[in-house]
C-alpha positions in Angstrom: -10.2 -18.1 -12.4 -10.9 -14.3 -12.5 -14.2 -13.2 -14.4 -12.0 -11.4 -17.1 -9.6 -14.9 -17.5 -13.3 -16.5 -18.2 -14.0 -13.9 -20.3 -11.0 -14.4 -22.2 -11.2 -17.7 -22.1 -14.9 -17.8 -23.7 -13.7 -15.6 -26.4 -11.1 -17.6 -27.7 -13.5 -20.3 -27.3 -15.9 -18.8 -29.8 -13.3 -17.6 -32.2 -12.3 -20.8 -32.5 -15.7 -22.3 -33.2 -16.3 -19.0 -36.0 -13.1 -20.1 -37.2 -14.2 -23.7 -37.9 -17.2 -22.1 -39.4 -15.2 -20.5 -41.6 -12.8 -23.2 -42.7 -15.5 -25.0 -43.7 -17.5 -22.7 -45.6 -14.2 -22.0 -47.7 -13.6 -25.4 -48.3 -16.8 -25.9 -49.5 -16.5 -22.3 -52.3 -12.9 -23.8 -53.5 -14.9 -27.5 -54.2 -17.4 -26.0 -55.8 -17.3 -25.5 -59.8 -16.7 -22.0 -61.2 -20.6 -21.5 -61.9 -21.5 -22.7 -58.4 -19.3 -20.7 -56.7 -21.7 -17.3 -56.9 -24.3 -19.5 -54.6 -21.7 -20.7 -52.2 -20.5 -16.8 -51.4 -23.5 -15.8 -49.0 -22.1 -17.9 -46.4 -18.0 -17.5 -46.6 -19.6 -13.7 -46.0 -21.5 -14.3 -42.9 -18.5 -16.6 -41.2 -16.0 -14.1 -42.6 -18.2 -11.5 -41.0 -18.9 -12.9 -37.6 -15.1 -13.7 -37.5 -14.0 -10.0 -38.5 -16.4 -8.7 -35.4 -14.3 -10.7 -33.1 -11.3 -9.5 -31.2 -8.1 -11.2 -33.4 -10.5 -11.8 -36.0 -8.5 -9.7 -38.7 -5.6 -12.2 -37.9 -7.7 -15.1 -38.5 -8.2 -14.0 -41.8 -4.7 -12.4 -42.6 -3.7 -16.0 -41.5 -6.4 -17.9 -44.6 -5.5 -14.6 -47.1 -4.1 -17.7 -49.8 -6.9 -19.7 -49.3 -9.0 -16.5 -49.7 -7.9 -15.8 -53.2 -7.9 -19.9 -54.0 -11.1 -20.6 -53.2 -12.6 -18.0 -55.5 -14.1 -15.3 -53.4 -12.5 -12.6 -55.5 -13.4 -14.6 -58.3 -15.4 -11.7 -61.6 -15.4 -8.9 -59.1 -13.4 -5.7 -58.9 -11.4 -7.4 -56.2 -10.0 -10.1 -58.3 -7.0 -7.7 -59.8 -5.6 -6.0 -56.5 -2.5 -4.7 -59.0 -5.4 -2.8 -60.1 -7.1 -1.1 -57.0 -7.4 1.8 -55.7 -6.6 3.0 -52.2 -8.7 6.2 -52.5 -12.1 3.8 -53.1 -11.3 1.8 -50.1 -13.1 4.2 -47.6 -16.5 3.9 -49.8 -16.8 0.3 -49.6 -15.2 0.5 -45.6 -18.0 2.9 -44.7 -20.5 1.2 -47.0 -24.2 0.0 -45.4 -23.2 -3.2 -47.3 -21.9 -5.8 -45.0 -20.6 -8.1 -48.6 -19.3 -4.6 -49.4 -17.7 -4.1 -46.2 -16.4 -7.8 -45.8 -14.8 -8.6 -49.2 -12.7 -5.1 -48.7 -11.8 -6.5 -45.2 -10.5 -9.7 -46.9 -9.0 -7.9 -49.9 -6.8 -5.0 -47.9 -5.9 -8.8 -45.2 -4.8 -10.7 -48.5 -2.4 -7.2 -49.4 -1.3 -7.3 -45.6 -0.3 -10.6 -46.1 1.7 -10.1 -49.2 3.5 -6.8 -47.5 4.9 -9.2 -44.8 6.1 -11.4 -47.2 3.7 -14.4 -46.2 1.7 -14.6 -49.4 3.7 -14.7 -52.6 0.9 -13.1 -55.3 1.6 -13.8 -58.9 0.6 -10.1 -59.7 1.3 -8.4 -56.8 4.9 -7.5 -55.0 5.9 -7.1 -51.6 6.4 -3.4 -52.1 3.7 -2.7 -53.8 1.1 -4.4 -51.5 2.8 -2.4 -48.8 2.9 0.8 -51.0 -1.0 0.5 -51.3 -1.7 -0.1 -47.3 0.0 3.1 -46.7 -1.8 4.9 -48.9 -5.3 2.7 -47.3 -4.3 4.0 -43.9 -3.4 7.3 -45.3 -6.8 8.0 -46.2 -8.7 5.9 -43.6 -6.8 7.8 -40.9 -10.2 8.9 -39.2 -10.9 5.2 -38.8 -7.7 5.3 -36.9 -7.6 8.2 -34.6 -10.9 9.5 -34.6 -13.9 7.9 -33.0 -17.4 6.9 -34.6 -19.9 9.4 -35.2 -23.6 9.5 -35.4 -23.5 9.4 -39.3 -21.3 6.1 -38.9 -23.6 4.8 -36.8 -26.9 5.5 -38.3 -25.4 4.2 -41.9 -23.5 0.8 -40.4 -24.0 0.1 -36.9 -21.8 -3.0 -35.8 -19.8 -3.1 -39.2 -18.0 0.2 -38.6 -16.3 -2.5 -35.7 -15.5 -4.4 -38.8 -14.0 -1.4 -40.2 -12.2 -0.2 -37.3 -10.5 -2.9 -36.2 -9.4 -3.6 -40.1 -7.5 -0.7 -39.8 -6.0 -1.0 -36.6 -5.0 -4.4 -37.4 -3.2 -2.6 -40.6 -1.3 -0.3 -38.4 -0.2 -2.4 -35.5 1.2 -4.8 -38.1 3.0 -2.3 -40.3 4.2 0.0 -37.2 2.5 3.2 -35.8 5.2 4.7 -35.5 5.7 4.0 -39.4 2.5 5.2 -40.9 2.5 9.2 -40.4 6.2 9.7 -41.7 5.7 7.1 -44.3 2.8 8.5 -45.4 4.2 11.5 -45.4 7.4 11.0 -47.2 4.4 8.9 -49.7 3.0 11.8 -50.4 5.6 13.9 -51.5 7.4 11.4 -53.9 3.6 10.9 -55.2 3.7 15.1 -55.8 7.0 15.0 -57.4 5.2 13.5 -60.6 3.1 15.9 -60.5 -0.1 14.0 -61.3 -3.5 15.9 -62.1 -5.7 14.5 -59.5 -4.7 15.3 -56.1 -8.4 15.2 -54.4 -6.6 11.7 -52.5 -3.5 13.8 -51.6 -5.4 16.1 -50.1 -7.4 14.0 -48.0 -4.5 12.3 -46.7 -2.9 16.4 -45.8 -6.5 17.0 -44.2 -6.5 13.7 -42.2 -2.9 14.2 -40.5 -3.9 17.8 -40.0 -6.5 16.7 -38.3 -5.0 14.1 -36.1 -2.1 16.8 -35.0 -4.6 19.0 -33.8 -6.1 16.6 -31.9 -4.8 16.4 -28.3 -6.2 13.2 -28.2 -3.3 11.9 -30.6 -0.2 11.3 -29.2 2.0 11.0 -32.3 5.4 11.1 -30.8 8.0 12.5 -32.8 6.3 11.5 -36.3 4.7 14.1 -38.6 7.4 16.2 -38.3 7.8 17.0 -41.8 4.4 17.6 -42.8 4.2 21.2 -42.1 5.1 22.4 -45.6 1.6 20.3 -46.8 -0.8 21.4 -44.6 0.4 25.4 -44.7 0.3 24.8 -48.4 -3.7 24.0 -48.1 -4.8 25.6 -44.8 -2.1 28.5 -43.8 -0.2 29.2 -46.3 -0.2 33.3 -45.9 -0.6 35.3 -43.2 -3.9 36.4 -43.9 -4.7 32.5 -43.8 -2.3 31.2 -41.6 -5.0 30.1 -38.8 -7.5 28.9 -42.0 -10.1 31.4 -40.9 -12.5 30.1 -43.7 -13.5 31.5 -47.0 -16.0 34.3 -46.3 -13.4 36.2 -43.1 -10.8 35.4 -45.8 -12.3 37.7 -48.8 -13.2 40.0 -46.0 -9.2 40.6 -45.1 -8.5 40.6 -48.7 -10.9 43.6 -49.3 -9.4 45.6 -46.5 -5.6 45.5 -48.3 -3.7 47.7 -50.4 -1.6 46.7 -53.1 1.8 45.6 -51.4 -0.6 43.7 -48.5 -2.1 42.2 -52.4 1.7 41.5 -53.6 2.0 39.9 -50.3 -0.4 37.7 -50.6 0.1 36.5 -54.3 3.8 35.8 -53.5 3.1 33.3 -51.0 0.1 31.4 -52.5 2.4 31.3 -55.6 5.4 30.0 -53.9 3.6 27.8 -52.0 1.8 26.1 -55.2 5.1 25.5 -57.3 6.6 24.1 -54.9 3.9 21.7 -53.6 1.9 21.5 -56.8 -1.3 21.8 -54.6 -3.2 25.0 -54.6 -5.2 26.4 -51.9 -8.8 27.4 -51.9 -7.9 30.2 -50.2 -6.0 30.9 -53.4 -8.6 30.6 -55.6 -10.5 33.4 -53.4 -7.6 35.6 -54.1 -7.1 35.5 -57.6 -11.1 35.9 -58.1 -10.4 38.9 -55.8 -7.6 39.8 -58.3 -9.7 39.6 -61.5 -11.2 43.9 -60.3 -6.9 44.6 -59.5 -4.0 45.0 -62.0 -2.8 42.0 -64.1 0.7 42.1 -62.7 -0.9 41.4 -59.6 -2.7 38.4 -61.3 0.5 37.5 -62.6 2.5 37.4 -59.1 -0.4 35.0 -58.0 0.2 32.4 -60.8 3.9 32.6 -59.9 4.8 33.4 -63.6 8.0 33.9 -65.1 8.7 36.1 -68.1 7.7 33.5 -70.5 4.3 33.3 -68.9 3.7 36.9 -68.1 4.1 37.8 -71.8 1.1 35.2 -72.8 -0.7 36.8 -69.8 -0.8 40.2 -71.0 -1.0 39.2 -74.8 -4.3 37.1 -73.7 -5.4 38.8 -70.6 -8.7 38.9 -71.8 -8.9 35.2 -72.6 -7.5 34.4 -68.9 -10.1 36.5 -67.0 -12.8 34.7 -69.2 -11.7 31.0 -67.5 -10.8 32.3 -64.5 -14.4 33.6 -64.1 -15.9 30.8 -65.5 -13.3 28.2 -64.0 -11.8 28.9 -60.9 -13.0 28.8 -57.4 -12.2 27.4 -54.5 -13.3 23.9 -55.4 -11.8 24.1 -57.9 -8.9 26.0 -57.1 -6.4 23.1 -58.9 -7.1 24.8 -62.0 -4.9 27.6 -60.9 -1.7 25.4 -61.0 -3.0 24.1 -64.7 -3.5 27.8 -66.2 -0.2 28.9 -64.6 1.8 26.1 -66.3 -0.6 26.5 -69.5 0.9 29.9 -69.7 4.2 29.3 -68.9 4.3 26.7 -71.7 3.5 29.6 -74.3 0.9 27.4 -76.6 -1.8 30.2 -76.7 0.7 31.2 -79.1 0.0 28.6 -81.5 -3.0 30.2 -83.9 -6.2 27.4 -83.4 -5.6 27.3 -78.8 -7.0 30.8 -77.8 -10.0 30.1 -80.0 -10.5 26.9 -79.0 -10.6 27.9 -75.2 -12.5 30.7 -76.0 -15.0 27.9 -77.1 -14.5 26.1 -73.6 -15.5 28.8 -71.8 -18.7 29.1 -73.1 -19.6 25.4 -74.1 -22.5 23.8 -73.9 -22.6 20.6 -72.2 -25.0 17.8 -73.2 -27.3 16.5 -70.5 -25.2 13.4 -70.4 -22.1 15.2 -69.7 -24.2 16.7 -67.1 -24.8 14.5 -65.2 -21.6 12.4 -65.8 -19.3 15.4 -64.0 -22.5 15.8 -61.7 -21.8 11.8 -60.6 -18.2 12.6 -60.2 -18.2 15.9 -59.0 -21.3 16.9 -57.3 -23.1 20.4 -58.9 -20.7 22.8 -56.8 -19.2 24.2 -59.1 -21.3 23.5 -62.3 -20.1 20.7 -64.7 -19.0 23.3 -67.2 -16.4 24.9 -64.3 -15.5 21.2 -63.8 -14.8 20.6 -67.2 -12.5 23.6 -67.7 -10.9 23.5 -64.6 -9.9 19.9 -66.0 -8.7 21.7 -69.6 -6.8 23.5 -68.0 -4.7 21.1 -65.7 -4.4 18.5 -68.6 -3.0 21.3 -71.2 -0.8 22.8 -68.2 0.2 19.1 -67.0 -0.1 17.1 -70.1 2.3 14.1 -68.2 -0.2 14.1 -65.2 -2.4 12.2 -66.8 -4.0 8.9 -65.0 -5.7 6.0 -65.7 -7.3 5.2 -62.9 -8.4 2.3 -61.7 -9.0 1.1 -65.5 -7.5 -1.1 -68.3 -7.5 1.9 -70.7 -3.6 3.1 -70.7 -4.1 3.4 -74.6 -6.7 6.5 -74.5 -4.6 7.8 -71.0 -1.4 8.0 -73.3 -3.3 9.3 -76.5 -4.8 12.4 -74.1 -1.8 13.0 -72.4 0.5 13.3 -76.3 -2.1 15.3 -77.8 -1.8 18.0 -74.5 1.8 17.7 -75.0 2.1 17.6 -78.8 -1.4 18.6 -80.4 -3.3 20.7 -77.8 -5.6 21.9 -80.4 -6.8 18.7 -81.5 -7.2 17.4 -77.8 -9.5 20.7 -77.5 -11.6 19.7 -80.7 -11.7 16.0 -78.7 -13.5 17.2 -75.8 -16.0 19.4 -77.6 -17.1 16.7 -79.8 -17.4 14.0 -76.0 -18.9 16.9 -74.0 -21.0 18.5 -76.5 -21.8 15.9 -79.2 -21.9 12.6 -76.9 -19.8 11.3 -79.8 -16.3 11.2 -81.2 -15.3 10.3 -84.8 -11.5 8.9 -85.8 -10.7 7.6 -89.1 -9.1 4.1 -89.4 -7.5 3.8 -93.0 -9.4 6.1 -94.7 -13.2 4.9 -93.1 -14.7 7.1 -90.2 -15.1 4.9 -87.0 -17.8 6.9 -84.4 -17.8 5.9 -80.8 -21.2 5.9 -80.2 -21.4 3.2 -83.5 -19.0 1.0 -82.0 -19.8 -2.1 -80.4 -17.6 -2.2 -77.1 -14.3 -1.1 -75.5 -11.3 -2.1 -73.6 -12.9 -1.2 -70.1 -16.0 -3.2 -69.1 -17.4 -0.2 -66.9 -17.6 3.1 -67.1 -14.8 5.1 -65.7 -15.5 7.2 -63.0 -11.8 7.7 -60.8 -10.5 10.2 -63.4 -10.3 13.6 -64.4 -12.9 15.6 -65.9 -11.6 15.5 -69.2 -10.4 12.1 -69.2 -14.1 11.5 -67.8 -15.9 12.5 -70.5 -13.4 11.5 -73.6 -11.8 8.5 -72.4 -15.0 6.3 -72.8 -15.5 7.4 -76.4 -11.4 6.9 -77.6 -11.6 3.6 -75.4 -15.1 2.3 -78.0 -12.6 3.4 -80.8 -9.4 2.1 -80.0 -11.5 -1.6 -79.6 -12.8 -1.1 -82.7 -9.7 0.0 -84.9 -8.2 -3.7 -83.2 -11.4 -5.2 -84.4 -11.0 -4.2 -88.4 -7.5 -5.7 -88.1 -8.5 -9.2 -87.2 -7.2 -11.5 -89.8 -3.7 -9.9 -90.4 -0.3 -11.3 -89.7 1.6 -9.5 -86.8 0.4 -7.3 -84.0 -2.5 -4.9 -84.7 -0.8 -1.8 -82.6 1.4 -2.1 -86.3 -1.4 -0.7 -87.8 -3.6 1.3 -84.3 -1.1 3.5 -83.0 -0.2 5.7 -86.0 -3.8 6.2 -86.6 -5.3 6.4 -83.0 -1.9 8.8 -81.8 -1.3 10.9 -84.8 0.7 11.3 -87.5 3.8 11.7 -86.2 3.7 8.0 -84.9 5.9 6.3 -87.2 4.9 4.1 -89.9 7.9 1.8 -89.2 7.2 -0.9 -86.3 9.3 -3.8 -84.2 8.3 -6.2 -81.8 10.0 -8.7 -80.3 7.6 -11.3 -79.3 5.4 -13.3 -82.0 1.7 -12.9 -81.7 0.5 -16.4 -82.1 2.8 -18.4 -79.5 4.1 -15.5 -76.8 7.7 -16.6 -77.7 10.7 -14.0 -77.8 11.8 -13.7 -81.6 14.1 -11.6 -83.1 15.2 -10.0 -80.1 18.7 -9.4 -81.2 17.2 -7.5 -84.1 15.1 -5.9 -82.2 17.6 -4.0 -79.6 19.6 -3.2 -82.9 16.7 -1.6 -83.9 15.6 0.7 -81.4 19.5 1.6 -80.5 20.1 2.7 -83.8 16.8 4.7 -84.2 16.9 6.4 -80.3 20.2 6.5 -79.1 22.2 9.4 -80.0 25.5 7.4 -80.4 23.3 5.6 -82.5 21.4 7.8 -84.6 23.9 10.3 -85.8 22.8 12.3 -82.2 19.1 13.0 -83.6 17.2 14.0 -80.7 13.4 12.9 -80.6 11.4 15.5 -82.3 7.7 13.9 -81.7 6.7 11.5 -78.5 6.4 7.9 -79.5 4.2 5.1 -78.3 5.6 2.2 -76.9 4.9 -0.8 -75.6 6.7 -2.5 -72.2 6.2 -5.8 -70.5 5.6 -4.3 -66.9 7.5 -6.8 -63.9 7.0 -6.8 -60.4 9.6 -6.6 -57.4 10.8 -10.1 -58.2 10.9 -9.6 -62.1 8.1 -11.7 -62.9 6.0 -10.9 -66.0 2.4 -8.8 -65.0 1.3 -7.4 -68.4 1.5 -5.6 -71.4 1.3 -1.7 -70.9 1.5 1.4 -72.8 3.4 4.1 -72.5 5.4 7.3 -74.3 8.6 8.0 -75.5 9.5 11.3 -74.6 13.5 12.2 -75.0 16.9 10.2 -74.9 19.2 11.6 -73.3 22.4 12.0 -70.7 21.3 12.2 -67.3 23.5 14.8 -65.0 25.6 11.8 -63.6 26.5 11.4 -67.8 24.4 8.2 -68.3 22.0 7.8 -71.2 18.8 7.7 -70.1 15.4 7.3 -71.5 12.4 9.5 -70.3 9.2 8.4 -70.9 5.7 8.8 -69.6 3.6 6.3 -68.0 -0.2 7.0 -67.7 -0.3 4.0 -64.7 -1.0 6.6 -61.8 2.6 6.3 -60.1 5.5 5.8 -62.4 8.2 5.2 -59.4 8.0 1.1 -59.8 10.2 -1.8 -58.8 10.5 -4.0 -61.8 12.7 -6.6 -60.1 16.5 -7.6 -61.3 17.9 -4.1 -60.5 15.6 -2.0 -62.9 14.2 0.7 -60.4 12.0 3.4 -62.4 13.1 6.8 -61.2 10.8 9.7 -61.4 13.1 12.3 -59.6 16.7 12.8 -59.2 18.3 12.0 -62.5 16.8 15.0 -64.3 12.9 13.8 -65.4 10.8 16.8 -66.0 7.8 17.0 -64.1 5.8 13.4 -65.0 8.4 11.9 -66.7 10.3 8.1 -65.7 13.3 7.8 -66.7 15.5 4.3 -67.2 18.9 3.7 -68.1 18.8 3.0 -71.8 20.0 -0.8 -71.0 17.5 -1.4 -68.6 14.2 0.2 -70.5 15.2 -1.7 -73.5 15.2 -4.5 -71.9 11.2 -4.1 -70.6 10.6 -2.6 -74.5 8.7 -5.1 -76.6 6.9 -2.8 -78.9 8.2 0.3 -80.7 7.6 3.1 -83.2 10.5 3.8 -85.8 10.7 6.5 -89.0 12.2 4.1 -91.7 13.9 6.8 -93.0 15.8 7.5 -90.3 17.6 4.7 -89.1 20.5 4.9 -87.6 23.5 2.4 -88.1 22.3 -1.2 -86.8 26.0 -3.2 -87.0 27.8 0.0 -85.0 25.9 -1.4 -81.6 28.5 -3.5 -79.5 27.5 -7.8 -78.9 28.4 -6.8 -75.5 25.9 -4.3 -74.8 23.3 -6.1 -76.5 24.0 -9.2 -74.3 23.4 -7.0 -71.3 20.0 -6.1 -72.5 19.2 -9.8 -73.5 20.4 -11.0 -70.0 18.0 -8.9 -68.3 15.4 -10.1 -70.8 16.2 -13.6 -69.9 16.0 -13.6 -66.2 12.6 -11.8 -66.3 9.7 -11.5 -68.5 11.1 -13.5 -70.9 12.1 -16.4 -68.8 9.8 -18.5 -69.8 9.3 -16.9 -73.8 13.0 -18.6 -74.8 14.1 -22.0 -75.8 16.4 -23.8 -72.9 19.4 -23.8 -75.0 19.0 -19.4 -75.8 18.3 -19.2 -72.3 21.4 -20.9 -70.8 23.6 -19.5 -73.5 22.2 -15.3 -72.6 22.3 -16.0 -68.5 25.4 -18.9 -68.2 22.3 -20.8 -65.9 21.1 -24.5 -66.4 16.9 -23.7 -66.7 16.4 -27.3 -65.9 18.2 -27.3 -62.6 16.3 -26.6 -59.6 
């Protein structure tokens, strides 16, 4: 036997003893009771750990991902949703001096692995969307992949970065190298098609395959292709910038140029941002640059159309006060929000330029401070945080996220007063960043956030925008607390929330299809009626949506099994250019492209959404609608909607969420299956 067969031969050897090791430590945490299992965790850790440092350790644990999840290790941690994680906080806890920290994100991103090739079936999880989450995890991790340790890794986690490492490789080798770039890539691009607000993990993931192309290291074959249009979008996109000369020789060309060099320029940034949606900090340098030039020249940088360049010059004032205050080149996102701001016209309506003429100068309270500080970092200051973040949300009011938290409610009440009440959304963040409290009335009694006991998240937000930072927390505390004072009352207390946490123009009349008390479908016949004749033109007497609605869907997976109740946004129904009736709504969940199993795909692109909108066929969103928003005065006529259609609807029902919400008999009778067979 050669010395590297012994070799060989020794490590298997000892993987196969760690391995026992292992088995046993997890038998022992699933045995254990629920309040035991805490002091059982230290050593499922260390025999996960020693197994992870070993070569074809990852697929050792890939192989035990069930009996991961089982035994309890996720068990009251922020691993224990994975519908609910997010791909951009992996590196953190990869790169994290915590070996727990390090190790339970090992297990956690093996347990998704496991569900992407199809060996795991998770109740709350999908094929596609475990895989949909890896390669946006190798995305970001890509230096873990390509690039090699440096002294900072090694100083902060010694032998864990192997842990680290070899996660990721373990990723790619089982999803395809040859996969990842283009995948990534053609990720990206159907992520920037919603247009979301944050894009800090886009551009990471831009940055990252920059990086590995211009590494001759890298061998990437024919992959990456298509990714030039991204990375000349952040690092080249004009001549003056096209080998990213950095931000000092940058402003240096720029002082040098005369007006059509200036034109030049603004043209290309501007191009480049619409079409993209990601701005440049080399932008941001020129339209500071821009501020001492003409405002048509200001005006060619935003990429305005008439529409805009009217509001431009009617409040050029107003926009050189937040560019100067707002706009530099970390910040340089704003520029996409203010040109969009502009170009949808509401400094027109009387209480907006006031109100940013407030935001420019506001001061922030210390907690505020220190909140965007947390976030952020101090470069720019909070206040140039803050407004950049106005801007965006006002410009993009259907790129608001969540995050990676359970408050879709205050998500959707942000994003409809951007889109519907700007104003009032303005007076919101005053009274968060200023005050450090909000107060909503509930029926006629004043509810103050800082007064209420608790809300929907149990942890502060951090993974959102800067508004959405500061104000989300407070409308979360209220929201809880408006559900609180209906306790005691027959029916569901979003009846009696929405109108009053949304606005006014929620209406006062209200349908849900499930009852409260047992979870069982009721009605639902009734229901359909309902919400055909008050939003379907053929319906309604062809009366378009004047105000957004809330609404609330039972979200499926792949496989059309139930996950949960979400909340979402009513925007328009209408005929899609292929002449089928559609309905386009917003969804504050991060990525509204989803697989909800039984043929209902969510489209965000290609059957005429707006930017941020999802759109389903009428058929197939009712049939994921459980909660709804009506004017009683405006129905439409309930006995004109066809059995036929409405057995459609109450199939789909059937075979998913509602599978198991239905008497045998109903259910048989709607889907022509016997429920007992099988």
């Amino acid at each position: 036997m050669s010395y590297s067969e012994a070799n060989s031969s020794a490590d298997a050897s000892k993987l196969e003893s760690l391995s026992k090791r292992l088995d046993e430590a997890l038998q022992s945490l699933a045995e254990a009771p629920d309040f035991a299992k805490p002091m059982k965790l230290g050593r499922v850790f260390q025999a996960t750990k020693r197994v992870l440092m070993q070569e074809g350790g990852c697929a050792l644990v890939e192989q035990r991902a069930q009996r991961f999840e089982e035994a309890g290790i996720f068990q009251g941690s922020d691993w224990a949703n994975p519908q609910f994680l997010v791909p951009s906080l992996s590196t953190f806890a990869l790169k994290s001096p915590q070996a727990d920290t390090v190790v339970i994100e090992a297990i956690s991103e093996l347990r998704l692995l496991a569900i992407a090739m199809g060996d795991y079936e998770h109740p709350s999880m999908s094929v596609e969307q475990a895989h949909h989450y890896l390669t946006q995890v190798l995305a970001i991790n890509l230096e873990l992949l390509f690039g090699t340790a440096g002294e900072e890794e090694r100083e902060s986690q010694g032998r864990l970065a192997i842990i680290s490492r070899s996660l990721v490789k373990h990723l790619a080798e089982r999803i395809g190298y040859e996969h990842v770039i283009d995948k990534l890539i053609d990720e990206i691009w159907r992520i920037l098609q919603q247009r979301p607000i944050q894009v800090d993990s886009i551009k990471q993931m831009v940055t990252q395959i920059a990086v590995c192309r211009a590494n001759p290291d890298i061998d990437l074959g024919s992959s990456g292709q298509g990714a030039d249009r991204l990375i000349s979008s952040l690092y080249g996109t004009t001549q003056a910038s096209r080998e990213d000369p950095g931000i000092g020789i940058y402003l240096e060309r720029l002082e040098t140029m005369d007006a059509g060099a200036l034109q030049y320029e603004a043209t290309g940034f501007a191009r480049a941002m619409h079409d993209t949606g990601l701005v440049s900090p080399y932008h941001a340098v020129l339209v500071r640059h821009l501020l001492g030039h003409s405002t048509h020249l200001l005006g060619e940088a935003l990429g305005l159309s008439s529409t805009g360049r009217d509001c431009l010059l009617c409040y050029d004032e107003l926009v050189q006060a937040i560019v100067g205050e707002a706009i530099h080149p970390r910040t340089a996102q704003g520029i996409y929000g203010l040109a969009l701001m502009l170009e949808r016209g509401i400094l027109y309506q009387p209480p907006v330029a006031p109100a940013l003429w407030r935001q420019v100068a506001l001061p922030l309270s210390h907690y505020s401070r220190e909140r965007l500080n947390l976030a952020y970092g101090d470069d720019p200051s909070p206040r140039a945080r803050l407004l950049e973040g106005v801007l965006c949300m006002l410009g993009q009011p259907l790129g608001v996220g969540q995050g990676n938290n359970p408050t879709c409610q205050s998500a959707r009440a942000m994003s409809m007063w951007a889109y519907n009440d700007p104003d009032y959304l303005l007076q919101m963040v005053v009274w968060a960043a200023r005050d450090d409290e909000i107060i909503i009335h509930f029926e006629g009694q004043p509810i103050s956030s800082m007064a209420s006991l608790s809300g929907v998240a149990t942890s502060l937000p951090i993974d959102l925008d800067p508004v959405s930072l500061l104000v989300v927390p407070h409308l979360d505390r209220i929201y809880a607390e408006m559900g609180r004072r209906c306790v005691g009352r027959e029916g569901d207390p979003h009846r009696w929330v929405n109108p009053e946490f949304h606005g006014w123009w929620s209406g006062r009349g209200f349908r849900i299809n499930v009852d409260v008390a047992t979870g069982q479908l009721e009605d639902l016949e009734d229901f359909l009626r309902h919400f055909y004749a008050s939003y379907h033109p053929y319906y309604n007497g062809n009366q378009p949506l004047i105000h957004p609605q809330p609404a609330g869907i039972a979200v499926t997976d792949s496989a059309a099994r139930f996950i949960g109740w979400h909340a979402i946004t009513i925007l328009r129904v209408t005929l899609d250019p292929q002449e089928v009736m559609r309905v386009y709504f917003f969804n504050p969940n991060n990525d509204s492209g989803q697989n909800w199993g039984d043929g209902v795909v969510v489209s965000t692109s290609g059957h005429g959404e707006r930017f941020g909108e999802a759109s389903l066929p009428v058929e197939q969103f009712a049939s994921r609608l459980y909660i709804f928003h009506f004017d009683p005065l405006e129905r439409g006529e309930l006995a004109t909607v066809t059995e036929e259609e409405l057995q459609r609807v109450i199939g789909h029902v059937h075979r998913s969420w509602g599978a198991d919400r239905v008497p045998a008999m109903e259910f048989q009778a709607s889907t022509g299956v016997d429920s007992s067979a099988g």
